[in-house]
C-alpha positions as CSV (number, residue, x, y, z in Angstrom):
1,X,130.7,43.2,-138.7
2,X,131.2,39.2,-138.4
3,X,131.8,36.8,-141.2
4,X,128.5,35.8,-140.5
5,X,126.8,38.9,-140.7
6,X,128.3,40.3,-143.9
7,X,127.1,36.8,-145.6
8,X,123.6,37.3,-144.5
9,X,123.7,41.5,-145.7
10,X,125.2,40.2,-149.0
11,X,122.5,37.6,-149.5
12,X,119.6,39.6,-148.7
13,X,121.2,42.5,-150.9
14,X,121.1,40.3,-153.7
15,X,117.3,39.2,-153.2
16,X,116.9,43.1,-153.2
17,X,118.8,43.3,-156.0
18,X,116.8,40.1,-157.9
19,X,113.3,41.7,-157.0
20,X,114.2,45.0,-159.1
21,X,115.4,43.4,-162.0
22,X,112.7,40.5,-162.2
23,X,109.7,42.9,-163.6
24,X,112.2,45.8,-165.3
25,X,111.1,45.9,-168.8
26,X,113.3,48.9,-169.6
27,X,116.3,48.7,-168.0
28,X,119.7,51.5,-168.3
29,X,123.1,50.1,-167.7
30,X,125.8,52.3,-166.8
31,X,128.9,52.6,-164.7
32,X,131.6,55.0,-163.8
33,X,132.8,58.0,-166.0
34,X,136.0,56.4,-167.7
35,X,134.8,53.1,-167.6
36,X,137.5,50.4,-167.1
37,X,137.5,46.4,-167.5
38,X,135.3,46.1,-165.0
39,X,132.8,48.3,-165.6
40,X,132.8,47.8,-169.6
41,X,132.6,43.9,-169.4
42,X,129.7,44.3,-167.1
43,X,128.0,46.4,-168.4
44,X,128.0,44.4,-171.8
45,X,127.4,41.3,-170.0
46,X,124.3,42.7,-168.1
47,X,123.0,44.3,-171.3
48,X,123.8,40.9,-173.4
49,X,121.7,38.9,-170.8
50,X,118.8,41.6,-170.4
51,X,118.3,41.6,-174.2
52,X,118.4,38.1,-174.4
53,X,115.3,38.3,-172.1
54,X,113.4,40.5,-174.1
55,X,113.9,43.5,-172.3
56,X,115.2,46.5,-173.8
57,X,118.3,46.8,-172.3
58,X,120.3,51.1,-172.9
59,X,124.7,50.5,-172.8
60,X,124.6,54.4,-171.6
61,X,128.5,56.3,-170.3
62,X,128.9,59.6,-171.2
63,X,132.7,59.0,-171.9
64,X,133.3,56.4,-174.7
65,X,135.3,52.9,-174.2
66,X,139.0,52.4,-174.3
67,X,139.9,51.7,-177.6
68,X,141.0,48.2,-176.7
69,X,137.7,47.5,-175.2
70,X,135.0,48.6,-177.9
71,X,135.3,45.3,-179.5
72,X,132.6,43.7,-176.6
73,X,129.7,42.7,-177.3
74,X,126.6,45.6,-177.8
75,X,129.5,48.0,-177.2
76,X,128.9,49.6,-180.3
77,X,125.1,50.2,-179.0
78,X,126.5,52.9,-176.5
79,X,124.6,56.0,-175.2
80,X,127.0,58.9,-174.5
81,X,123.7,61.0,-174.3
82,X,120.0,59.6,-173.7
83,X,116.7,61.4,-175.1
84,X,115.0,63.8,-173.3
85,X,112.3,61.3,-173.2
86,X,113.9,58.7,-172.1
87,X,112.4,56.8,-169.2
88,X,113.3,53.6,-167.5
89,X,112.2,51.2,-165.1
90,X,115.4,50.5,-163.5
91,X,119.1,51.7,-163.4
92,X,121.8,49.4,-163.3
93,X,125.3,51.0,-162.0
94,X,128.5,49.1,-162.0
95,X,131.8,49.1,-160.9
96,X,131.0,52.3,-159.1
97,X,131.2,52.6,-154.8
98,X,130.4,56.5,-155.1
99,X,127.5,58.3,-156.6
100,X,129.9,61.2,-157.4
101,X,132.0,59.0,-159.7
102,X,128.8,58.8,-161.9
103,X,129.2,62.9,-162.8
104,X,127.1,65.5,-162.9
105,X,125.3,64.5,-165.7
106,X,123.6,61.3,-164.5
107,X,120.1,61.4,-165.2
108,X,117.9,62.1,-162.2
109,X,115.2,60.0,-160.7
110,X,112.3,60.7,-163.2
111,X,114.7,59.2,-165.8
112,X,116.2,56.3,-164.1
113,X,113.7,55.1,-162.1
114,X,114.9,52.9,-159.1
115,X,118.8,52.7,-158.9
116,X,120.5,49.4,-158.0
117,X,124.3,49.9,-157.9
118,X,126.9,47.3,-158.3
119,X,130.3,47.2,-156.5
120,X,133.1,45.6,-154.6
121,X,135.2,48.6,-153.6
122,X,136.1,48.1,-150.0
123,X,136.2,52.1,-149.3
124,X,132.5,52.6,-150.9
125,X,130.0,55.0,-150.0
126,X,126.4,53.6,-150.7
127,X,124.0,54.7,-152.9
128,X,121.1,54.2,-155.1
129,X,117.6,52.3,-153.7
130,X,119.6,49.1,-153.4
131,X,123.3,49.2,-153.3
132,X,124.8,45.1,-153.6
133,X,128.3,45.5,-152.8
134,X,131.4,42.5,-151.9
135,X,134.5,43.9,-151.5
136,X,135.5,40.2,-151.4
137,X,134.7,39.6,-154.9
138,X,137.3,39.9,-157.4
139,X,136.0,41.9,-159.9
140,X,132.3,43.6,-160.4
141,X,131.9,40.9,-163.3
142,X,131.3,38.2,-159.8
143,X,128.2,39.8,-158.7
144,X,127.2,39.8,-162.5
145,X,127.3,36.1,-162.6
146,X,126.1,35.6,-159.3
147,X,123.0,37.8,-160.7
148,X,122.6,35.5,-163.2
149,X,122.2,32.1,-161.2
150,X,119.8,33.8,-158.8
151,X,117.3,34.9,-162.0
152,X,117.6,32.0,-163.5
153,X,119.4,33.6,-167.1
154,X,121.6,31.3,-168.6
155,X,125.4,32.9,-169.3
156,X,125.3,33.2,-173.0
157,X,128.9,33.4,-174.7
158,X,128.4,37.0,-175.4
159,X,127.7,37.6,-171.5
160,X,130.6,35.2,-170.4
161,X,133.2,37.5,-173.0
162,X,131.9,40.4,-170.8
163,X,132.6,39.2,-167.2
164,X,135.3,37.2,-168.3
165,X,137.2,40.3,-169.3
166,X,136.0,42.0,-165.9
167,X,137.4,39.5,-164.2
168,X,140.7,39.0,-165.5
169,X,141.1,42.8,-166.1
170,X,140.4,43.5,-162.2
171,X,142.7,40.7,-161.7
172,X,146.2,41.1,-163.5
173,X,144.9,38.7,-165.6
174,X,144.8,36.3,-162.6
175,X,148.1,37.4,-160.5
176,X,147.0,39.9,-158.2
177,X,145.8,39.5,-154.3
178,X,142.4,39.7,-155.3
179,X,142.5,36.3,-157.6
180,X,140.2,34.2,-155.2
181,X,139.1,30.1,-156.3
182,X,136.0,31.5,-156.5
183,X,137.6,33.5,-159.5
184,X,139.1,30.6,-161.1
185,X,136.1,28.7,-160.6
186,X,134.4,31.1,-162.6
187,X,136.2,31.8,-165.4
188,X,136.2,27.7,-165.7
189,X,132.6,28.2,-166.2
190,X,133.0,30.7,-168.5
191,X,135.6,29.3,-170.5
192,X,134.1,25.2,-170.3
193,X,130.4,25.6,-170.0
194,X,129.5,29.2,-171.6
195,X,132.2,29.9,-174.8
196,X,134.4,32.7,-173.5
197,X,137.6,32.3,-175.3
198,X,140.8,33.6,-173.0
199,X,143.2,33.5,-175.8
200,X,140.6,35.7,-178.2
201,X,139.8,38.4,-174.9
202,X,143.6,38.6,-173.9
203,X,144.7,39.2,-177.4
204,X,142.1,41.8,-178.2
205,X,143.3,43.6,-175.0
206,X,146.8,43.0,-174.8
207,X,148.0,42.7,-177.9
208,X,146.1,45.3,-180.4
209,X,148.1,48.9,-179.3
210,X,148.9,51.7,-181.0
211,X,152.5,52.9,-182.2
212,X,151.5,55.9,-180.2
213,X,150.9,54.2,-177.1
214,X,154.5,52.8,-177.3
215,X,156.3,55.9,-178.2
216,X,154.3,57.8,-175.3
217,X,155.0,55.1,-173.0
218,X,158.6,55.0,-173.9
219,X,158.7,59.1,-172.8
220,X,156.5,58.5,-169.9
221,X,158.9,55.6,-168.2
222,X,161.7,57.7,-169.3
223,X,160.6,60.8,-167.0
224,X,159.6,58.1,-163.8
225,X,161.3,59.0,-161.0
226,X,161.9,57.4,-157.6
227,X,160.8,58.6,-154.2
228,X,160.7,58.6,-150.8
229,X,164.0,56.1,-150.7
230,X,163.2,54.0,-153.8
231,X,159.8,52.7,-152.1
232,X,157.8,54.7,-154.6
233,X,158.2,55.4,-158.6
234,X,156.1,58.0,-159.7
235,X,154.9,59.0,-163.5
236,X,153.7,62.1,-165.0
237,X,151.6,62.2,-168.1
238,X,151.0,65.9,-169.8
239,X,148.8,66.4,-172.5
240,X,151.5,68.1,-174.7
241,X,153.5,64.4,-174.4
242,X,150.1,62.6,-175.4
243,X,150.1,64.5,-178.4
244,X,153.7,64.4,-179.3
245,X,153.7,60.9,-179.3
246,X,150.5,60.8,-181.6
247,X,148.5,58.8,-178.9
248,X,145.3,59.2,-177.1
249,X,144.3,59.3,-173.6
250,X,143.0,55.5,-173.1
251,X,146.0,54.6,-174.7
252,X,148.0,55.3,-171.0
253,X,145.6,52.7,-169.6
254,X,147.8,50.3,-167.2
255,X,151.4,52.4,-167.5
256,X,151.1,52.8,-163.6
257,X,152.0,49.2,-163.5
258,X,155.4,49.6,-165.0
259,X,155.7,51.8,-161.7
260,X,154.5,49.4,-159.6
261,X,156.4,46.5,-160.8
262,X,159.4,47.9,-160.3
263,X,161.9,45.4,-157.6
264,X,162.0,47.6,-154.5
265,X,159.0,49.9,-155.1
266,X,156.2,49.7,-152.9
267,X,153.6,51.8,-155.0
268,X,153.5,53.1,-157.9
269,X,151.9,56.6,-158.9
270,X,150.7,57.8,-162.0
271,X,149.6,61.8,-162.3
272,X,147.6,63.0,-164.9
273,X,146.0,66.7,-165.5
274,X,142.0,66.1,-164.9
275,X,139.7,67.4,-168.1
276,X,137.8,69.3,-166.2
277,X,141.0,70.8,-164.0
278,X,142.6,69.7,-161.2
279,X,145.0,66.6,-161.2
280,X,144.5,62.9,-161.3
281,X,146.2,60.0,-159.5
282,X,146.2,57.0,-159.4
283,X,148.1,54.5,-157.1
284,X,149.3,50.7,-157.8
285,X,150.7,49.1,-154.1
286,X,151.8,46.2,-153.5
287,X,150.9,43.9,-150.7
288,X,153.1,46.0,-148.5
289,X,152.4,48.9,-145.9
290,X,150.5,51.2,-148.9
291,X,146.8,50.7,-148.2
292,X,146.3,53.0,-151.8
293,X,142.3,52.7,-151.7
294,X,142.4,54.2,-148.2
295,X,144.8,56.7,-149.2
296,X,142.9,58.0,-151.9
297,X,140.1,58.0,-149.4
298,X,141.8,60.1,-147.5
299,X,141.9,62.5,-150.6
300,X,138.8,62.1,-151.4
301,X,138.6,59.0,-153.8
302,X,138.5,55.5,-153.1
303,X,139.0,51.9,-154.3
304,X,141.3,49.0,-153.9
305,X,144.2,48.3,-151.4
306,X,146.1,47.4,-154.2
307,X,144.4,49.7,-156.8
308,X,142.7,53.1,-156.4
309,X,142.0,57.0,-157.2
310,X,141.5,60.1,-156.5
311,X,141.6,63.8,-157.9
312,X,143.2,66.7,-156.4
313,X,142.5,71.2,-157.3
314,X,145.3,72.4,-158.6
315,X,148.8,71.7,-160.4
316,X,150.0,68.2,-161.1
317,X,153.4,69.2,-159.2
318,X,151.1,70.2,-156.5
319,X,149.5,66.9,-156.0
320,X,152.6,64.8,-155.8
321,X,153.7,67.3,-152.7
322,X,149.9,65.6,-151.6
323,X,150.3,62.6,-152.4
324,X,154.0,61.8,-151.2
325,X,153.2,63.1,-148.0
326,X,150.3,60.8,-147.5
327,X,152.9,57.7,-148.8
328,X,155.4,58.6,-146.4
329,X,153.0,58.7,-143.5
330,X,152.0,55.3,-144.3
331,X,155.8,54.0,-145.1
332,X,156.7,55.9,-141.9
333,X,159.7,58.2,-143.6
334,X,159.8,61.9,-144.0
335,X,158.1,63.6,-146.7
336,X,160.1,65.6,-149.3
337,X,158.0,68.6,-148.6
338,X,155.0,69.9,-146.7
339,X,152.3,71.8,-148.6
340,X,151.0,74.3,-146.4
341,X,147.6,73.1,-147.1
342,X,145.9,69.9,-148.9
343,X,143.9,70.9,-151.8
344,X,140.5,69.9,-151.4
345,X,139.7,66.5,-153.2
346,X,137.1,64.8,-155.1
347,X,136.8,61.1,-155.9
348,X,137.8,59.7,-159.7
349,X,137.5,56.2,-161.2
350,X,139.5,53.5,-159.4
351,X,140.7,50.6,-161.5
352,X,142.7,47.0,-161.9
353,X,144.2,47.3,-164.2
């Protein structure tokens, strides 16, 4: 598809998009299961600006916020469960490019109403009555704002905190390939012309851990290992060394970075055991040969080149056999082993982190 033509699909998606929010009265916003940056600062920031229209605006996720997020604004108005007479006249998904990321317990049509999904995932699968996606956009937390200017809603500082935070957590906090001007031109609005303060967000994200998380991350990085001739370091996270270190599980948010940032390494891996079984991974690459969001599409996930995930059946040792032979087909080298046959996947939550 042209240039052209992807402008003019985006544009009329967002008149789509415009026409189901204009007459919503009661409106659900959700996102992802294990909602990220992204997806938490847009949901508050949609939810901020609906309320401040008079509509009655649900912050619904079955799984709660990371601990370092729960500060945004509305956050502490979230749904993990909704009434069984809840009813609304629209659905708002973020951050999510695949309706199997949303679980098996999102409500079904007589609930939601129409579904108008959010995302900028370039591996996405569409769903929903309208589905406004950009994979050029930065974060979500863009189409938020650019939401915003089509209705006609003013970015109140407690919307601004919200996709602020998107977009700098999609970002790296403004160093990854994704940073674009319209990103900086952005966050200058949000920052000179709405209120969003960047020293107050980073600080609240960056700076606010846990003992725990340090004294797991300290065992985590000292298990890393390098593979496949120093291109990749890969991490293991068990939930014995979660609770040895007195930590929680959102409290490993961003440790595949350390992998990735290694000098040398082109991706970095992070494996986790799944709650509900299986094995989850995610993948950090550098601009490099490592596509990871079409890795993990491969696998049956999805998300970013430089960011993405996926979720393998069985044993955590099985899926790095899985996923190191799918790295070394990319780098071009030999994989350390050859499972005689790939677990079937489904998708997980891809983030920036």
């Amino acid at each position: 598809m042209s240039q052209m033509s992807l402008t003019s699909q985006m544009s009329g998606d967002l008149e789509r998009a415009v026409a189901l929010i204009s007459p919503a009265r009661r409106v659900l916003v959700t996102a992802h299961l294990g909602p990220d940056g992204d997806a938490a600062g847009s949901m508050s920031a949609l939810v901020a600006m609906l309320r401040e229209q008079g509509r009655e605006a649900t912050f619904y996720n079955p799984d709660p916020l990371p601990r370092a997020l729960r500060w945004l604004p509305h956050a502490k108005s979230q749904k993990k469960k909704l009434s069984a007479s809840a009813r609304f006249d629209l659905t708002i998904v973020v951050d999510c490019g695949d309706r199997r990321l949303l679980g098996d317990a999102f409500p079904p049509p007589e609930v939601t109403g129409p579904v108008l999904a959010l995302d900028h995932h370039a591996h996405a699968r569409p769903f929903g009555d309208v589905f406004y996606t950009d994979p050029q956009a930065s974060a979500v937390g863009v189409l938020v704002a650019r939401l915003a200017r089509a209705l006609g809603w003013p970015i109140s500082a407690d919307a601004a905190a919200g996709i602020y935070l998107a977009i700098a957590t999609d970002t790296g906090w403004f160093r990854y390939a994704n940073t674009t001007a319209e990103t900086f031109a952005l966050a200058a609005e949000l920052v000179g012309v709405s209120g969003a303060d960047p020293r107050e967000i980073a600080a609240r994200v960056t700076e606010e851990f846990s003992v725990g998380r340090y004294r797991l991350l300290a065992r985590v990085l000292d298990g890393m290992t390098l593979e496949l001739g120093g291109k990749v370091a890969l991490l293991t996270i068990t939930d014995e060394m979660v609770r040895a270190a007195g930590a929680i599980w959102s409290d490993t948010d961003g440790f595949v970075n350390y992998a990735r940032a290694l000098a040398g390494v082109e991706c970095g891996v992070l494996l986790t055991p799944a709650k509900d079984g299986g094995a989850r991974v995610s993948l950090r690459a550098k601009r490099g040969p490592i596509d990871a969001g079409a890795i993990c599409a491969l696998l049956g996930g999805g998300g970013h080149a430089g960011a993405a995930g996926c979720r393998v059946t069985g044993t955590v040792e099985e899926a790095r056999v899985v996923v190191l032979a799918a790295l070394a087909a990319a780098l071009g080298v030999a994989a350390p082993a050859t499972p005689t046959a790939a677990p079937p996947a489904t998708p997980t939550v891809a983030v920036e982190s």
